[in-house]
C-alpha positions in Angstrom: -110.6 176.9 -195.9 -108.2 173.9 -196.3 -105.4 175.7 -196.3 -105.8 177.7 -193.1 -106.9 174.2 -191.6 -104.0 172.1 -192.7 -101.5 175.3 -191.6 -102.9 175.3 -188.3 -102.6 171.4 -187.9 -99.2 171.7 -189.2 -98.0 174.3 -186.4 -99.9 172.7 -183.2 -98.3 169.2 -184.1 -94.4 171.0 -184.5 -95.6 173.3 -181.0 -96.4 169.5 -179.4 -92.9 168.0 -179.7 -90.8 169.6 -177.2 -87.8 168.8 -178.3 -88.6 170.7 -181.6 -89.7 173.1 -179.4 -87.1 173.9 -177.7 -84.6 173.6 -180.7 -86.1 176.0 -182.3 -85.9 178.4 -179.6 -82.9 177.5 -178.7 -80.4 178.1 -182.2 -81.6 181.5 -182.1 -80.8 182.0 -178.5 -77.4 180.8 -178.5 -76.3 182.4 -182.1 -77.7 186.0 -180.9 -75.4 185.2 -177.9 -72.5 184.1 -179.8 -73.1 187.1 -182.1 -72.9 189.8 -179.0 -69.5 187.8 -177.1 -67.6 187.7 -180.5 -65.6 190.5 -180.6 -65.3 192.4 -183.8 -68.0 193.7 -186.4 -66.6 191.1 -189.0 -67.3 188.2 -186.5 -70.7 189.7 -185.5 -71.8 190.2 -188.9 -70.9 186.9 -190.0 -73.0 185.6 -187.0 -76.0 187.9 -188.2 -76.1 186.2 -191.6 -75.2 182.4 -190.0 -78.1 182.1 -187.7 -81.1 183.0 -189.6 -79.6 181.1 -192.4 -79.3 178.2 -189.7 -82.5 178.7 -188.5 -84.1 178.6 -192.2 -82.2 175.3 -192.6 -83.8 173.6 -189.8 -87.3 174.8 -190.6 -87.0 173.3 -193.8 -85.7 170.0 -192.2 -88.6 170.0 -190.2 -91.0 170.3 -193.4 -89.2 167.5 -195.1 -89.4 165.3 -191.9 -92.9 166.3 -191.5 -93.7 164.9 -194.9 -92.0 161.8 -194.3 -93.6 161.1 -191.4 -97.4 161.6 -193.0 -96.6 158.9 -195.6 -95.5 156.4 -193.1 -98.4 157.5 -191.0 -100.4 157.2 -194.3 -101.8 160.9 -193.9 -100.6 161.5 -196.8 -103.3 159.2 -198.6 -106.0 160.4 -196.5 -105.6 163.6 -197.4 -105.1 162.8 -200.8 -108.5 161.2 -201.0 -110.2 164.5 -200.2 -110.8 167.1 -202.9 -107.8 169.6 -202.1 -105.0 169.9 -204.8 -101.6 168.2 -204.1 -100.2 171.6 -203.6 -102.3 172.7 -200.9 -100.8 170.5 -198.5 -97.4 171.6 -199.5 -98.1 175.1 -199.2 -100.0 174.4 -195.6 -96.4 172.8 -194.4 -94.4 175.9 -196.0 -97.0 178.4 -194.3 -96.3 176.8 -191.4 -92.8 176.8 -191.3 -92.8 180.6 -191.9 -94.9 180.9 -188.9 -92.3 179.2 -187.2 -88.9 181.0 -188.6 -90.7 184.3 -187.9 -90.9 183.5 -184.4 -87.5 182.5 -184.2 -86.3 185.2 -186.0 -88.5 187.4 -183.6 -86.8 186.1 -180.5 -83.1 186.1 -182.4 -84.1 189.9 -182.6 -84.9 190.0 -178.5 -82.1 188.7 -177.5 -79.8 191.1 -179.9 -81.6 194.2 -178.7 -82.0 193.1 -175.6 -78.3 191.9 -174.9 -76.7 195.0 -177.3 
C-alpha cells in the first residue's frame, strides 16, 4: 500500500514541474530527430543507443535531486517516522522513474516510426 502511494506521489510531483516536463519530452524528441537526419546506419545506430542511455541518465538525476530535495524539505524524516522500511521509499522513487523513462522511451519510439 505504501509503495503504490509513495510511487504515485513521486510521479504527480515530477508531472507538476514543467520544466521537468518538458525536458523529459523533449531529449527524446530531438535525439529520435537527430537519429532520422544523420545520414548513415553507423550514425543512426549510434543515436539509437545515445538517447535512451541519455534519457536513463536524466531520470536517474531526477531521483537523486528528488532525494535531496525531501531532506531539505525534511520529508525524508517524516516519512521516516512512519512504519515503512528505508527501502520502500527508494524503491517508490525508482518505480517512479521507470514510469517516467518508459514514457519517454514510448514517445522516442513515435517519433522513429513515425518520422522513418
Amino acid at each position: 500500500m505504501g509503495f503504490a502511494y509513495l510511487a504515485r506521489y513521486y510521479l504527480k510531483r515530477t508531472l507538476r514541474h514543467r520544466t521537468l516536463v518538458l525536458a523529459g519530452l523533449a531529449l527524446p524528441l530531438i535525439g529520435g530527430v537527430i537519429g532520422i537526419a544523420l545520414p548513415g546506419a553507423n550514425a543512426r545506430l549510434v543515436c539509437a543507443w545515445a538517447c535512451p542511455a541519455a534519457c536513463a541518465m536524466l531520470v536517474f538525476a531526477w531521483i537523486w535531486l528528488l532525494g535531496q530535495m525531501d531532506r531539505v524539505g525534511g520529508l525524508t524524516d517524516g516519512i521516516g517516522s512512519t512504519p515503512l522500511p528505508g527501502n520502500v521509499i527508494m524503491a517508490s522513487r525508482v518505480a517512479a522513474g521507470a514510469a517516467l523513462l518508459a514514457a519517454q522511451m514510448t514517445v522516442f519510439t513515435a517519433v522513429l516510426v513515425l518520422i522513418h
